[in-house]
N, C-alpha and C positions, 0 to 999 in steps of 0.2 A: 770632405771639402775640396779634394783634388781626385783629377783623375791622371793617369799616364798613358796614353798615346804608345801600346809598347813600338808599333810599327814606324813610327816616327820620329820615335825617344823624347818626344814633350810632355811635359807637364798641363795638362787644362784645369781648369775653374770646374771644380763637381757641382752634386744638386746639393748641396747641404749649403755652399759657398751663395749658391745662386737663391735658396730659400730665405738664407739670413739677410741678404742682398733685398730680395724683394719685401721680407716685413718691415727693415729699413725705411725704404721709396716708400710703403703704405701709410708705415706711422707718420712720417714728414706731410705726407699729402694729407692726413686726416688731422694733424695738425695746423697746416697752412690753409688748408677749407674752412676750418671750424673758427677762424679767429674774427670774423666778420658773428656771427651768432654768440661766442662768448663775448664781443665786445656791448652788443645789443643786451644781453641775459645782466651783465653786469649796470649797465645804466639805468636798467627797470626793478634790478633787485638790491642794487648799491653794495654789494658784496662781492668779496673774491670770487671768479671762477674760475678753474681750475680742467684741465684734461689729462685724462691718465688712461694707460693701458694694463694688462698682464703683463709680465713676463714670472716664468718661474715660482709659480704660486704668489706673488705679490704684484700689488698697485705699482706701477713707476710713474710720476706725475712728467709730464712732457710740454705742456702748455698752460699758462696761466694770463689772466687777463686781473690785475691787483685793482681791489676797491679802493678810490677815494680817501676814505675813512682813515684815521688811523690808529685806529684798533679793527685790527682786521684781521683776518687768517692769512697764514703767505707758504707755499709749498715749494721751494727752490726746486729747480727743472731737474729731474734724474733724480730727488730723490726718490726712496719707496716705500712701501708700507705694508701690514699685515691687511687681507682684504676682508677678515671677517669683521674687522674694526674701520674700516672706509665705507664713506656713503659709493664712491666710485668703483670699488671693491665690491660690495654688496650689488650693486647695479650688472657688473658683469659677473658675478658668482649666481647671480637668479635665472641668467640665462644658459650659462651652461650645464649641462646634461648631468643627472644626480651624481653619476661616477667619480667625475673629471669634481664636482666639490667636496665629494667625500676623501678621492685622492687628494686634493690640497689641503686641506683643514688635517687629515691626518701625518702627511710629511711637515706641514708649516705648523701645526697645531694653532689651538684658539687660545693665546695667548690671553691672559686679563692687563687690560691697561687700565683701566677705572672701575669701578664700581657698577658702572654700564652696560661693559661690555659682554656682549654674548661668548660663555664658552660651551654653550650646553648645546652638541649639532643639531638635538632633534629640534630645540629652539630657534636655532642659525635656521635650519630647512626651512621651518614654517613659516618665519619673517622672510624669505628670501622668496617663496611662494606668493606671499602678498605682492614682498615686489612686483613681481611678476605679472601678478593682475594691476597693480596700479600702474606699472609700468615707469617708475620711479623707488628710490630705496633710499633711505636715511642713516646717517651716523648718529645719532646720539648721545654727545660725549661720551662716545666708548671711544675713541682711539686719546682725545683730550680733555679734560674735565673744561666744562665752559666756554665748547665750541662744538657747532650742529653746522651738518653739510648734507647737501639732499642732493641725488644723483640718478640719471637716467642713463644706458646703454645707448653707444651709436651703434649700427650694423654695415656689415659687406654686399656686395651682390648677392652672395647665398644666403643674406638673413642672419649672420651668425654674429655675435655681438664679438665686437671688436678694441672695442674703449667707451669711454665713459666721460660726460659731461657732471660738472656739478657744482652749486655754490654751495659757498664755506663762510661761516659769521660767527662773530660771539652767539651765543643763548642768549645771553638779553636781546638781541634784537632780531636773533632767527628765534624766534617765539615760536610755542606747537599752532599758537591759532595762526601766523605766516606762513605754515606748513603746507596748509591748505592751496594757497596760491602758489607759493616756491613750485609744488611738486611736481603741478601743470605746468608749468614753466619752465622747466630745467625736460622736461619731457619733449616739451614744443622744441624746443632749440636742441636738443641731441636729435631729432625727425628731420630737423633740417638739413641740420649737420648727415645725417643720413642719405638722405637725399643728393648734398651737394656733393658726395664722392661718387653717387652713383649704385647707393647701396637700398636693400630693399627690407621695407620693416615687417617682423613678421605677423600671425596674426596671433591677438593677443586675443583674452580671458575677459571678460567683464567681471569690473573689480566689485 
């Protein structure tokens, strides 16, 4: 995080200082871009949505746009979460390289929060491979019983998924036949949100 100057006897700002520095400026700007499409996503689907990244094998929620409603889902900003249990989590778990989620699911392990939730990897793989091709990924009350959140990847200039869009509702009224519409929807608006940083989507699978 520092370097020393021995010839000059100062201290400088290392690359580790200036790395942390720049996902910082990233996360803020992919934040501050995306609030215009979650505000839209939210008015066509009447439900919380939500923005979240990695860090450190879990979801951190960073942005939220709260529904109307009130009964609604609500994820205070900086919290975090297990990602094999996040529709957000799930969303950027499908785009990273099999390694990098065999490495987190085995440091973080697959956690059971409900009755729902996936802890079986070779199961997590397959559903995360779908994501993939549909290019959207679902919570189904595995992280909370009586709450479903559907979740697409934004991406970087290299394509590489960087955070995640997603609404969040009760099950009664995020229904599996709403699913259907949700999924496109929450995909359309992380592509924008992709778009508006400057980032490039990569090419996907026909689902």
């Amino acid at each position: 995080y520092v370097q020393h100057d021995m010839e000059r006897g100062l201290w400088l700002v290392g690359v580790g200082a200036f790395k942390t520095g720049s996902a910082f400026l990233r996360n803020r700007r992919v934040a501050s871009m995306g609030r215009a499409a979650m505000h839209a996503l939210m008015e066509a689907t009447g439900e919380t949505v939500n923005l979240g990244i990695e860090d450190d094998g879990e979801v951190v929620f960073i942005s939220q746009i709260e529904s109307h409603d009130t009964l609604r889902a609500f994820f205070r900003a900086g919290s975090r979460g297990a990602m094999h249990a996040s529709g957000v989590g799930k969303a950027l778990l499908a785009e990273f390289p099999e390694h990098r989620v065999r490495q987190i699911c085995a440091v973080r392990r697959l956690e059971r929060f409900t009755e729902h939730t996936i802890t079986d990897l070779g199961k997590l793989l397959s559903e995360l491979a779908q994501g993939r091709r549909n290019g959207w990924a679902l919570d189904d009350e595995e992280r909370s019983l009586g709450m479903r959140c559907v979740a697409a990847p934004i991406f970087n200039e290299h394509a590489e998924a960087i955070a995640g869009v997603s609404v969040s509702g009760p099950a009664v009224r995020v229904t599996p036949r709403k699913l259907d519409d949700y999924g496109p929807m929450v995909r359309r608006a992380a592509d924008e949100i992709t778009r508006s940083i400057g980032g490039r989507l990569p090419k996907r699978e026909e689902a």
